[in-house]
DRENZA-839203 format. One line per field, with one value per residue (C-alpha): residue number from 1; x, y, z. Coordinates in nm, 2 decimals. Example, Ala and Ser with C-alpha at 12.3 -4.5 7.8 and 13.67 -1.06 7.14 Angstrom:
num (1,2)
px (1.23,1.37)
py (-0.45,-0.11)
pz (0.78,0.71)
# end
This chain:
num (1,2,3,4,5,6,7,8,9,10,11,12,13,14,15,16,17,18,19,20,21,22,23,24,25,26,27,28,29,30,31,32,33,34,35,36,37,38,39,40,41,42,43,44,45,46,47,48,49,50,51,52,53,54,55,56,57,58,59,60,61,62,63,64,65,66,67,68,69,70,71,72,73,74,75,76,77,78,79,80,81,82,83,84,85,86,87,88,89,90,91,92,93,94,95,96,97,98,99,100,101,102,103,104,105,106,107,108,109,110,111,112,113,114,115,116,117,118,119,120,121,122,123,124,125,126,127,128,129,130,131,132,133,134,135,136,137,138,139,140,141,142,143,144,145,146,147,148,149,150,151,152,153,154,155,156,157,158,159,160,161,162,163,164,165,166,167,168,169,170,171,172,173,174,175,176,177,178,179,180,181,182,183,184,185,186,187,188,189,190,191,192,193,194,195,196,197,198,199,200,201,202,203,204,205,206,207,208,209,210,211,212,213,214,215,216,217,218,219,220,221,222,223,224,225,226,227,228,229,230,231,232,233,234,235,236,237,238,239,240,241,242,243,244,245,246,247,248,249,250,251,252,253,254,255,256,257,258,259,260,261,262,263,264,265,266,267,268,269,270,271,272,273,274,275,276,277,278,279,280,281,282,283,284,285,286,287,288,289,290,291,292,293,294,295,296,297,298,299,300,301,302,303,304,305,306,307,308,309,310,311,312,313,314,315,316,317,318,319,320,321,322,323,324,325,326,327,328,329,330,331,332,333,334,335,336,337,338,339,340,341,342,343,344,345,346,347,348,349,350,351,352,353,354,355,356,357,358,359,360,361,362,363,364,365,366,367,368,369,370,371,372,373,374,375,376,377,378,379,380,381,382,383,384,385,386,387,388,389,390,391,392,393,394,395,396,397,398,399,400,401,402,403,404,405,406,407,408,409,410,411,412,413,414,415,416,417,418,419,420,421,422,423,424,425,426,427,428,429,430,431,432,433,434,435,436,437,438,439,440,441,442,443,444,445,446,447,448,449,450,451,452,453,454,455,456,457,458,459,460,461,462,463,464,465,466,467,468,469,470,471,472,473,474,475,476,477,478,479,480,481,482,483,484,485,486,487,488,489,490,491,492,493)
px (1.17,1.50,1.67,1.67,1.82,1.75,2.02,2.10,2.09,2.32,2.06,1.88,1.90,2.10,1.85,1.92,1.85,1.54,1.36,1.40,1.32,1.03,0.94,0.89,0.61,0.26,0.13,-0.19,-0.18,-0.37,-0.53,-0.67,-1.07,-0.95,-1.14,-1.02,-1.07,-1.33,-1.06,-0.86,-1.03,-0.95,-0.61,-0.60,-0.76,-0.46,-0.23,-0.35,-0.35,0.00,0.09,-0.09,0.20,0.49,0.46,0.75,0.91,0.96,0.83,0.97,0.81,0.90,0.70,1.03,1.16,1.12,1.31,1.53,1.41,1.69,1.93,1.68,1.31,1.16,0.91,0.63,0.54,0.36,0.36,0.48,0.18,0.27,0.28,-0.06,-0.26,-0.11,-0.16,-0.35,-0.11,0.02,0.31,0.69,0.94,0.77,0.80,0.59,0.73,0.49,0.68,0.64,0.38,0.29,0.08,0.06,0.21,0.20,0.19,0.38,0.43,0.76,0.70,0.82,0.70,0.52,0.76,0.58,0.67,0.92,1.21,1.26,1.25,0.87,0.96,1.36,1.31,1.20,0.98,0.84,0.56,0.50,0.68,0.48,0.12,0.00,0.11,-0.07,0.09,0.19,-0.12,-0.37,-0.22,-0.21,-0.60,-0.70,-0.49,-0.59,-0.19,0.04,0.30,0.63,0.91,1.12,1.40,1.35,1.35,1.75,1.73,1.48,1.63,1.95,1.81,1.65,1.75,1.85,1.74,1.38,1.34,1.20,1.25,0.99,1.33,1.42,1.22,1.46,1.87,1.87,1.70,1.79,2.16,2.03,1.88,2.11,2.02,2.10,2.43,2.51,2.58,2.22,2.06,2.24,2.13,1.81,1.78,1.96,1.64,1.33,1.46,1.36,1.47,1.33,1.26,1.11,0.88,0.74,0.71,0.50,0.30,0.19,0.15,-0.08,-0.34,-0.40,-0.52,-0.84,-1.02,-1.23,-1.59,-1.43,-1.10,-1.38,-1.52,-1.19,-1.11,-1.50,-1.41,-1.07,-1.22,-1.52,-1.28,-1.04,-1.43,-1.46,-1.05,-1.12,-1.41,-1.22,-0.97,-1.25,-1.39,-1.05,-0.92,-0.96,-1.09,-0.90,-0.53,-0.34,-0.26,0.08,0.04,0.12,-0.20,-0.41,-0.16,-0.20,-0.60,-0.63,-0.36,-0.59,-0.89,-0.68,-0.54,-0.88,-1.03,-0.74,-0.39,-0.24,-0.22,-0.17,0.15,0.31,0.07,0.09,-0.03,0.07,0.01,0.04,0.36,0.42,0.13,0.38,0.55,0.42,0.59,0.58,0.61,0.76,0.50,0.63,0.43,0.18,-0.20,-0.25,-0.58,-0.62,-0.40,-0.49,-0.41,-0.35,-0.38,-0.33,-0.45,-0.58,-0.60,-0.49,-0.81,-0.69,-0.66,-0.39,-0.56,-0.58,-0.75,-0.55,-0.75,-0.64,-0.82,-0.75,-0.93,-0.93,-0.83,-1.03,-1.36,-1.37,-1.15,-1.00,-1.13,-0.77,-0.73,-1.10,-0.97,-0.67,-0.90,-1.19,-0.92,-0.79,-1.15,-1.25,-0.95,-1.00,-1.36,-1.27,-1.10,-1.31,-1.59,-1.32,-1.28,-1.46,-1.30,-1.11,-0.95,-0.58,-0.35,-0.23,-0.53,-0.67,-0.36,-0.37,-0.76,-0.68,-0.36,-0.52,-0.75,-0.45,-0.30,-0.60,-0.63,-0.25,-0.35,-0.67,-0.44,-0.15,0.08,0.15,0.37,0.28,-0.01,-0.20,-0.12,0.22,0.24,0.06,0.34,0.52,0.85,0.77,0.51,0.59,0.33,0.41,0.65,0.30,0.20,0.48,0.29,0.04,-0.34,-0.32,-0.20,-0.37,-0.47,-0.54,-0.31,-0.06,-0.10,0.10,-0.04,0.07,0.38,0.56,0.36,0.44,0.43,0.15,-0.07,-0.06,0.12,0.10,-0.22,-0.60,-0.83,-1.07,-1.38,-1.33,-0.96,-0.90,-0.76,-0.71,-0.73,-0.54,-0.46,-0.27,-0.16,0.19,0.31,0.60,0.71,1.00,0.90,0.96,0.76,0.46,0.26,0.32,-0.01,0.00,0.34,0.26,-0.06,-0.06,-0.37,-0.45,-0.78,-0.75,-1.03,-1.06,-1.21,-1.37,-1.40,-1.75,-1.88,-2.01,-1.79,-1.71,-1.80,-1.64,-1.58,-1.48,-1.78,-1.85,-1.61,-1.67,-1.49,-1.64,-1.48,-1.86,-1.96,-1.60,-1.65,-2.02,-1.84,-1.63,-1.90,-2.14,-1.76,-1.67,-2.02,-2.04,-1.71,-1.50,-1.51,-1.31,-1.34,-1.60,-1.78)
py (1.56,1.52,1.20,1.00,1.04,0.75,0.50,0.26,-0.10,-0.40,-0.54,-0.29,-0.32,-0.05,0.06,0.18,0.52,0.47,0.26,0.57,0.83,0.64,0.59,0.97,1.00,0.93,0.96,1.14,1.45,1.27,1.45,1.32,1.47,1.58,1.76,1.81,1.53,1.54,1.49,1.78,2.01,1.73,1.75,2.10,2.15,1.89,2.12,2.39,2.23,2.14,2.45,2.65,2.45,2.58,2.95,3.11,2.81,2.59,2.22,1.94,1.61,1.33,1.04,0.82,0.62,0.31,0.10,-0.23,-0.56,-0.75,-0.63,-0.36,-0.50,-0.30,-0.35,-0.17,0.13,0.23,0.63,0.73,0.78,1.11,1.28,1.08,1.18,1.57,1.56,1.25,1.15,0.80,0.86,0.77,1.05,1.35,1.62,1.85,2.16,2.40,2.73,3.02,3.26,3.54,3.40,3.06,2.85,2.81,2.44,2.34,1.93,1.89,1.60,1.42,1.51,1.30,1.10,1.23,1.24,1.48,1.31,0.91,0.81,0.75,0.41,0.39,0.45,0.20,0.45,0.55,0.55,0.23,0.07,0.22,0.38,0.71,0.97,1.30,1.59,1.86,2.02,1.76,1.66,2.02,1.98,1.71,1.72,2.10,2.21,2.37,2.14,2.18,1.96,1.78,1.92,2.28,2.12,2.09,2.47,2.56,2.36,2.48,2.80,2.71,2.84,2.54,2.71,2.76,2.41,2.09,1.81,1.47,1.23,0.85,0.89,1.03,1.04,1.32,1.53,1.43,1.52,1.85,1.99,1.90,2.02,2.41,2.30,1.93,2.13,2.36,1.98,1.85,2.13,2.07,1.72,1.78,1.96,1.83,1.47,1.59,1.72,1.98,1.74,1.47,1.73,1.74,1.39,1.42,1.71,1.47,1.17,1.35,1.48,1.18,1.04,1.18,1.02,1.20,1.04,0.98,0.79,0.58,0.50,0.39,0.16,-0.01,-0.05,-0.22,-0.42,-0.53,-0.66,-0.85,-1.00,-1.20,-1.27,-1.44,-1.61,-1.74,-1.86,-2.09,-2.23,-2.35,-2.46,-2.88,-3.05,-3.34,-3.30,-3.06,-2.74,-2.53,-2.17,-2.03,-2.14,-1.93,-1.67,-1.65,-1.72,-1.37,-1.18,-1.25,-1.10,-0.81,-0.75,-0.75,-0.53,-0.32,-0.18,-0.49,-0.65,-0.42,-0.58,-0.96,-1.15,-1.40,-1.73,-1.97,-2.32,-2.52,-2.42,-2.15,-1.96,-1.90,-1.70,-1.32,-1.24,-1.55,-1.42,-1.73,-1.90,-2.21,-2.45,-2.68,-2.67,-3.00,-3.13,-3.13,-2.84,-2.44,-2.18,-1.81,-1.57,-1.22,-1.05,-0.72,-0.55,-0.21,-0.05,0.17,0.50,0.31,0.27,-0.09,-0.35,-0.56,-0.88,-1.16,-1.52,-1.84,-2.11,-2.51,-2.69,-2.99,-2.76,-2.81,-2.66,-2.97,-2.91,-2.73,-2.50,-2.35,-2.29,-2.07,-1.91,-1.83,-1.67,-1.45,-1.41,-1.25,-1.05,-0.91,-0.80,-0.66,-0.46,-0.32,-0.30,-0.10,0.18,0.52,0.88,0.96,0.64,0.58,0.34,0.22,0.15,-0.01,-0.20,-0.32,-0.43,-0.70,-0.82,-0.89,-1.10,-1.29,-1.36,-1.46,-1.71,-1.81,-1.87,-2.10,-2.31,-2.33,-2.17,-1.87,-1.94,-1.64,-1.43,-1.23,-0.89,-1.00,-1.08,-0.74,-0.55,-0.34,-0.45,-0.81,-0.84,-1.26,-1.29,-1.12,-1.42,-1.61,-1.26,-1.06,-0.76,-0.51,-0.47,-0.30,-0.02,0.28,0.20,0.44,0.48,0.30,-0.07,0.13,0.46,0.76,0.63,0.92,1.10,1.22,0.94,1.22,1.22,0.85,0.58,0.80,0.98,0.92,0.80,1.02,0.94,0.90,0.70,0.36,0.14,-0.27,-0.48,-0.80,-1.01,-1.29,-1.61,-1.78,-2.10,-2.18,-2.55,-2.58,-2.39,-2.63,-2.37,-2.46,-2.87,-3.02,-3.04,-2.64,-2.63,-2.54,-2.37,-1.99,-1.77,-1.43,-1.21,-0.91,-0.66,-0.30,-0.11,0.27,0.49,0.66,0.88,0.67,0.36,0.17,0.01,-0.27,-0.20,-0.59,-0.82,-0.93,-1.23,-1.43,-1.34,-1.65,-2.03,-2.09,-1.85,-1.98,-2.37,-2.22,-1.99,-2.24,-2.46,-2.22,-2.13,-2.47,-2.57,-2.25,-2.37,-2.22,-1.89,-1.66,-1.25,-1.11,-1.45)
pz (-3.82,-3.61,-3.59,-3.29,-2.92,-2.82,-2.66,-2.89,-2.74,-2.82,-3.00,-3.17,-3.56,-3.81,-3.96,-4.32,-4.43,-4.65,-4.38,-4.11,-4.39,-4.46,-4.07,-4.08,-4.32,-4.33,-4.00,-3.91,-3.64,-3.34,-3.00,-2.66,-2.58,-2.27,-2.00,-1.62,-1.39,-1.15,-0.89,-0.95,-0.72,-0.42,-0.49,-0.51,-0.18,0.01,-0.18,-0.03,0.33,0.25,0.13,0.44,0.67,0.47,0.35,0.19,0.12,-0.21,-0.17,-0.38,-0.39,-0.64,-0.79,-0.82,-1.16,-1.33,-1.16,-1.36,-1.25,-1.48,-1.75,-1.94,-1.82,-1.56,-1.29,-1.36,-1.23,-0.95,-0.83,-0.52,-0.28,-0.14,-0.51,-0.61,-0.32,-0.42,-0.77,-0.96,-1.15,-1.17,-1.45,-1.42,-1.37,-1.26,-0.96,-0.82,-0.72,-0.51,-0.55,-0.28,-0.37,-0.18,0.10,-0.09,-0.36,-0.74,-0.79,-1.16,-1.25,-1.40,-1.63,-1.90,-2.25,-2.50,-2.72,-3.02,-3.47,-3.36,-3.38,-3.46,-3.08,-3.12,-3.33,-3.18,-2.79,-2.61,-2.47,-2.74,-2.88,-3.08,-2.78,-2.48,-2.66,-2.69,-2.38,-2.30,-2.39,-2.14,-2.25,-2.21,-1.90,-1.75,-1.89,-1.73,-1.35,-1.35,-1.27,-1.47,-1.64,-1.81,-1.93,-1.69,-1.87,-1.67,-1.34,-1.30,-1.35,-1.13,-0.80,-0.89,-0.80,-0.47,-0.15,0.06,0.31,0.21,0.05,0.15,-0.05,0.01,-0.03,-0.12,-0.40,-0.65,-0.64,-0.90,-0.69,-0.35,-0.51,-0.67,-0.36,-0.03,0.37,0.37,0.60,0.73,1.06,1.06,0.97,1.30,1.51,1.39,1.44,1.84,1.87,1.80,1.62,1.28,0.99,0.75,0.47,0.75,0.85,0.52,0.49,0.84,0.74,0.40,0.63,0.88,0.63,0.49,0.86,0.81,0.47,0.31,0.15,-0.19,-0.04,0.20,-0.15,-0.31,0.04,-0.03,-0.37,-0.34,-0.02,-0.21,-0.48,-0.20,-0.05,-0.45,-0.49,-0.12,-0.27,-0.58,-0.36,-0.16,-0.47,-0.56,-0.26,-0.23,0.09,0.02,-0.16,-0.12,-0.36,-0.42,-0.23,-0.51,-0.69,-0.44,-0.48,-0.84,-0.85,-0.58,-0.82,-1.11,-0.92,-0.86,-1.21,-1.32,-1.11,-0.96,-1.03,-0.90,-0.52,-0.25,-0.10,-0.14,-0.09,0.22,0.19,0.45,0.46,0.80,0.98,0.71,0.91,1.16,0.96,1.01,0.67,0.43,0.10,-0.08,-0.08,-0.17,0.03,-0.05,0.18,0.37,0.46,0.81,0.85,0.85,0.57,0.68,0.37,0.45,0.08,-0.07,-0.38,-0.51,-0.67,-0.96,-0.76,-0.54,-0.28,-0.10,0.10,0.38,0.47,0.68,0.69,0.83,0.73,0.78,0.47,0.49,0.61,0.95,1.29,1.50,1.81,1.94,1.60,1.69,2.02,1.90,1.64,1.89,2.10,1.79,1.71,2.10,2.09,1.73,1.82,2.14,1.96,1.70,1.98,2.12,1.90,1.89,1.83,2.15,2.22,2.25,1.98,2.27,2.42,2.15,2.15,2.52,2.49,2.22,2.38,2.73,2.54,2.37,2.67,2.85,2.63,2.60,3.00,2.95,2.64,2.96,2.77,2.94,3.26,3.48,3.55,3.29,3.48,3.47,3.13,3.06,3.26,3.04,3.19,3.11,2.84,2.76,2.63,2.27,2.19,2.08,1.88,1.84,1.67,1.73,1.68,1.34,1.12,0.94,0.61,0.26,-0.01,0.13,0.27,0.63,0.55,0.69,0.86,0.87,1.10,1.40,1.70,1.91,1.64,1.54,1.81,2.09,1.96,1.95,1.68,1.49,1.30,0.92,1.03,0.82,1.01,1.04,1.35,1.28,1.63,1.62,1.72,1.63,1.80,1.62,1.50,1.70,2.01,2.32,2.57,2.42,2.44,2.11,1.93,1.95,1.75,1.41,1.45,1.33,1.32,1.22,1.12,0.97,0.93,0.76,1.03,0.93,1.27,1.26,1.45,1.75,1.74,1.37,1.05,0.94,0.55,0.49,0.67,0.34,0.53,0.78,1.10,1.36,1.33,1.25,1.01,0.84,0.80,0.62,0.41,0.25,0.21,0.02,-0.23,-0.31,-0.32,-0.63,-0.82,-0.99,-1.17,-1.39,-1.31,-1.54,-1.63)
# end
């Protein structure tokens, strides 16, 4: 057995000679039962559509690296979606290189290799072994993800040798390799660019983006099962939430994050929980507001199953129970629009059009609170469009792997394009009057409003993957009744 590479911290201990020699001794060999995953197939078949776009040339796409939070703690890891959906595998420091074949590619994982007895960094390293827990080896992995793998070590080599001409690198991901492999000539990049607006590499971050528009039955599986988990973090939220003091928003934040812990990777995005004015907000993260009763509390939520993929849920509720009369009047508007919407939707439709058919319904009903100070057409015009200071952004996003999934795809095949059946997507209207907005009466300022579905695109129209919530200001004062009437629980009790 070598002695150890490892970095030596500031504060790691000298140890003596006899404690390392004695490190090195006694341990029993140990191996992994490992078979391929029933996955592997699936992401052999999106390589292959990947690789059907690309022929002849050598495609390099990063996971990323652990990334320092503070001094040497990191935050943990989470893969970079474009290299999960391609491969499985949800490890730290690894690229997949699909090499020019013929009239294909041969797909190889560069990867790190265990930290094993080899050498003392299994007890040193702060990656070891005793520090981190057992790690497939190249073997086992190549086993179970079906794809060749060799040490990370070889890939310097190997895009040292690439034509820069013939490669496409996925990029952002990793410096090392953004360095390693540059455009074939800044100039040939700018002609490029003059052309058709996007680079080489960006067209194989749009080719990745587009095939994960369509999801297949096993992804529609993995949305249910991270949106069924968001349905009880929403409900353990309720049966916390008091009618009659308030509560810090970080509380709710926490009880949801324990839901998804439990039954996920971890929460989809930062979670939004906005108490009163703070529901104004489209992006409150800090959450460091406290609920009022009387008031309204907007959580926008979802967890990240363990495949990565998540839920994105949006619920306003009344603290104390029940809608003043003017709140159910902002929510019944939000409400409308959000179900025009999703009535809306079928394969064939436009973004845009989807788009347009909640906002008329928004600003019909900015018109009927008096808010709006022209006509509904002409707050609809494109040239104007006033009304999107009480809204501000659009009817929803594609969802999948990625909370905004496939945003690098082309604006014709997803903005400026049509829906298709098997598409994920949310419809989340809403309504922001903001505390110190004078264009609006008083009692409105304040009041923010949002619901946020998970909408599946069938064949004939759509499913709604997360009605296990309550969408009408009716069906939401119930709700909360039945949660706080059940109490408190603890996932898996």
């Amino acid at each position: 057995m070598s002695e150890s590479t490892a970095k030596v911290e500031a504060h790691d201990p000298a140890f003596p000679p006899k404690f390392l020699e004695f490190m090195r001794t006694g341990w029993a060999e140990d191996s992994l039962a490992v078979q391929e995953s029933s996955g592997a197939p699936r992401y052999a078949e999106r390589r292959a559509a990947l690789s059907a776009q690309f022929p002849g040339e050598t495609l390099v796409i990063p996971t990323g690296r652990e990334k320092t939070r503070a001094n040497d703690t990191e935050y943990p890891f989470r893969a970079g979606s474009d290299f999960a959906y391609l491969t499985g595998d949800l490890d730290p420091d690894s690229v997949l290189v699909m090499h020019p074949v013929g009239d294909g590619h041969d797909a190889v994982l560069y990867t790190k290799p265990r930290n094993s007895r080899e050498t003392d960094d299994f007890f040193r390293s702060r990656d070891g072994e005793l520090w981190v827990g057992r790690r497939a080896t190249l073997t086992e992995k190549s086993a179970e993800l079906g794809l060749e793998t060799t040490v990370i070590t070889d890939l310097e080599r190997v895009l040292g040798d690439c034509a820069p001409r013939r490669t496409r690198v996925l990029r952002g991901f990793d410096p090392e390799v953004d360095a390693a492999v540059r455009p074939y000539t800044e100039r040939d990049e700018k002609d490029q660019k003059a052309r058709d607006g996007r680079t080489r590499d960006q067209e194989l971050a749009a080719a990745i983006s587009e095939l994960k528009l369509v999801k297949d039955p096993w992804e529609i599986e993995q949305l249910q099962d991270a949106i069924d988990a968001t349905v009880r973090g929403f409900e353990d939220v309720a049966r916390v939430l008091p009618a009659d003091r308030g509560v810090r928003e970080r509380l709710i934040e926490g009880v949801f994050a324990l839901r998804a812990r439990y039954e996920g990777n971890e929460v989809g995005y930062s979670s939004i929980v906005g108490a009163g004015r703070h529901a104004t907000i489209l992006h409150w993260i800090r959450n460091d507001g406290v609920t009022v009763p009387g008031e309204l509390l907007l959580m926008d939520m979802g967890v990240e199953n363990r495949a990565l993929y998540t839920a994105d849920v949006t619920r306003t509720v009344p603290v104390s129970g029940r809608f003043t009369p003017l709140q159910r009047d902002v929510y019944d508007i939000v409400h409308r629009s959000q179900q025009a919407g999703i009535d809306f939707i079928k394969p064939g439709v436009k973004f845009e059009d989807i788009h347009l058919t909640c906002m008329r319904v928004l600003a019909e009903g900015l018109a009927d609170l008096g808010v709006l100070p022209v006509s509904v057409d002409e707050a609809m015009d494109p040239t104007s469009t006033i009304y999107r200071r009480w809204t501000l952004h659009s009817f929803g996003h594609m969802l999948g792997i990625d909370v905004h999934d496939c945003s690098n795809a082309r604006k014709e095949k997803y903005r400026d394009g049509v829906v298709a059946e098997n598409y994920v997507l949310t419809v989340e209207p809403g309504l922001y009057f903001q505390a110190e907005d004078e264009l609006v009466p008083e009692e409105l300022r304040g009041i923010g409003v949002r619901i946020e579905d998970d909408v599946l695109v069938t064949a004939t129209g759509t499913r709604v993957m997360s009605d296990g919530l309550p969408r009408t200001s009716a069906a939401v004062e119930e709700w909360l009744d039945s949660q706080r009437a059940a109490g408190p629980r603890l996932p898996g009790a």
